[in-house]
C-alpha positions as CSV (number, residue, x, y, z in Angstrom):
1,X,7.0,-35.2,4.6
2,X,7.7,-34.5,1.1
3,X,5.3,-31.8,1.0
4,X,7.3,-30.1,3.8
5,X,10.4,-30.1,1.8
6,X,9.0,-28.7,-1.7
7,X,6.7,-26.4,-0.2
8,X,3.0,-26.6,-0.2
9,X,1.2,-25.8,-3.9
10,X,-2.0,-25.1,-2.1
11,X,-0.5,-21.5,-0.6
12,X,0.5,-20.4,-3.9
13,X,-1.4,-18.5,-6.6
14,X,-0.5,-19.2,-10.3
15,X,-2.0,-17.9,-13.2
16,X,-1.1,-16.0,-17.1
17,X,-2.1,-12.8,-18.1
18,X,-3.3,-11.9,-21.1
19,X,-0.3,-10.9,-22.4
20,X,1.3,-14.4,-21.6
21,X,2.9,-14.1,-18.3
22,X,3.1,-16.6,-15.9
23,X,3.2,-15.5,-12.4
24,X,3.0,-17.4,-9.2
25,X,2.2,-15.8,-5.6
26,X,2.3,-16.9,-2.3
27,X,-1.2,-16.5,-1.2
28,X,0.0,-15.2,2.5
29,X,1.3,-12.2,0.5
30,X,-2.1,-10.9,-0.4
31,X,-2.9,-10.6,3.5
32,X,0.4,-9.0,4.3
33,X,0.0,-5.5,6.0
34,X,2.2,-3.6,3.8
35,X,-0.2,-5.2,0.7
36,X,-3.4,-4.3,2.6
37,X,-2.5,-0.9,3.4
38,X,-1.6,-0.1,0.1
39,X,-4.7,-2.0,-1.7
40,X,-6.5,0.8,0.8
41,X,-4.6,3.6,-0.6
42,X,-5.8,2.7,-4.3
43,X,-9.2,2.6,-3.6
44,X,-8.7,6.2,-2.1
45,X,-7.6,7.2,-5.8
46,X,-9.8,5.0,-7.4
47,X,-10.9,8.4,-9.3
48,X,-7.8,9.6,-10.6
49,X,-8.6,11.5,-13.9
50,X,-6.7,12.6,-16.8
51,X,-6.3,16.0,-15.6
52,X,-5.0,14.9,-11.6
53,X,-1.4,15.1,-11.9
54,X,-0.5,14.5,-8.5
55,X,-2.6,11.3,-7.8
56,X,-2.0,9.6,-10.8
57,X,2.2,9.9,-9.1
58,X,0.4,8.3,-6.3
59,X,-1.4,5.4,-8.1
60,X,2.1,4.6,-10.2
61,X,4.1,5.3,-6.8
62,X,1.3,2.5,-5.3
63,X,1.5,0.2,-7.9
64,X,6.0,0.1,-7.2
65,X,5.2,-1.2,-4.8
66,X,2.8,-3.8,-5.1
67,X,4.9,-4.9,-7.4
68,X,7.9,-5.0,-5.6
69,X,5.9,-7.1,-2.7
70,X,4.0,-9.7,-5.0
71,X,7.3,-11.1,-7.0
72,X,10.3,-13.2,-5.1
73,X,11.9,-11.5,-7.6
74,X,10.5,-7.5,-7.2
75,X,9.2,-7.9,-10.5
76,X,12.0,-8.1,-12.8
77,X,10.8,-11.2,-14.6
78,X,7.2,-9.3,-14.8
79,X,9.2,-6.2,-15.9
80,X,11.6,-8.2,-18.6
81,X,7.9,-10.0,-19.7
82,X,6.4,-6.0,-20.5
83,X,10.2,-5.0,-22.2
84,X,10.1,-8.5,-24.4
85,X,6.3,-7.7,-25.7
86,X,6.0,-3.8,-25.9
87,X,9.3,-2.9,-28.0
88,X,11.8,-2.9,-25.5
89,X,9.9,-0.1,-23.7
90,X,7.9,-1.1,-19.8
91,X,4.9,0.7,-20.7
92,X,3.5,2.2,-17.4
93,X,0.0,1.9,-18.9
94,X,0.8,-2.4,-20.1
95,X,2.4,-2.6,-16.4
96,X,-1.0,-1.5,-14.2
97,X,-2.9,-3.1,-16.5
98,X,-1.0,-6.5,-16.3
99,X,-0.9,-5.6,-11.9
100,X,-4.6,-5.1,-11.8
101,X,-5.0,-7.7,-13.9
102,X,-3.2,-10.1,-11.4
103,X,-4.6,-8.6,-8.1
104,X,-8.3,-9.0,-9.7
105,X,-7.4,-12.8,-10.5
106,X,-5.4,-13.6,-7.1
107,X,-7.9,-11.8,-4.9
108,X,-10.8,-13.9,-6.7
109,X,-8.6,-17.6,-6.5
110,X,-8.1,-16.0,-2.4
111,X,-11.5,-16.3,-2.1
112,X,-12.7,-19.4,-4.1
């Protein structure tokens, strides 16, 4: 009954970067549509090169939103994490790193 009340540890993903944050997800989130869909789309531009202007919008414009979707919180905490430990700068580069760094790791605790 407990367990009902404080919410069920076994749906959730937690894990730290390595940078240092700690980030909990609700595994249901990974399977939502929206999250899916736009997993899809960056495997479409799994390619993007130095040079593609136009899909590397698309990859950042992608990664919003993941973002936005994985964190209760849209990401500020993840965002305030990036500011704290790049010179009060979110480095778009630190960001996708840190985001592909989390889908990688909840994707493989998802399956395990």
């Amino acid at each position: 009954m407990l367990e009902g009340i404080l919410g069920n540890n076994e749906n959730i993903i937690t894990g730290t970067t390595e940078s240092g944050f700690n980030y909990k997800i609700d595994k249901s989130i990974l399977a939502d549509w929206r999250i899916v869909k736009l997993y899809a789309e960056l495997q479409e531009l799994s390619d993007v090169g130095d040079d593609d202007g136009e899909d590397a919008l698309k990859f950042i414009g992608i990664m919003a939103k993941i973002e936005a979707l994985l964190f209760k919180d849209k990401g500020k905490a993840f965002e305030k994490h990036i500011l704290k430990n790049n010179n009060g700068l979110v480095a778009p580069v630190v960001a996708m790193k840190e985001l592909m760094e989390i889908l990688k790791s909840s994707k493989e605790s998802k399956n395990s």
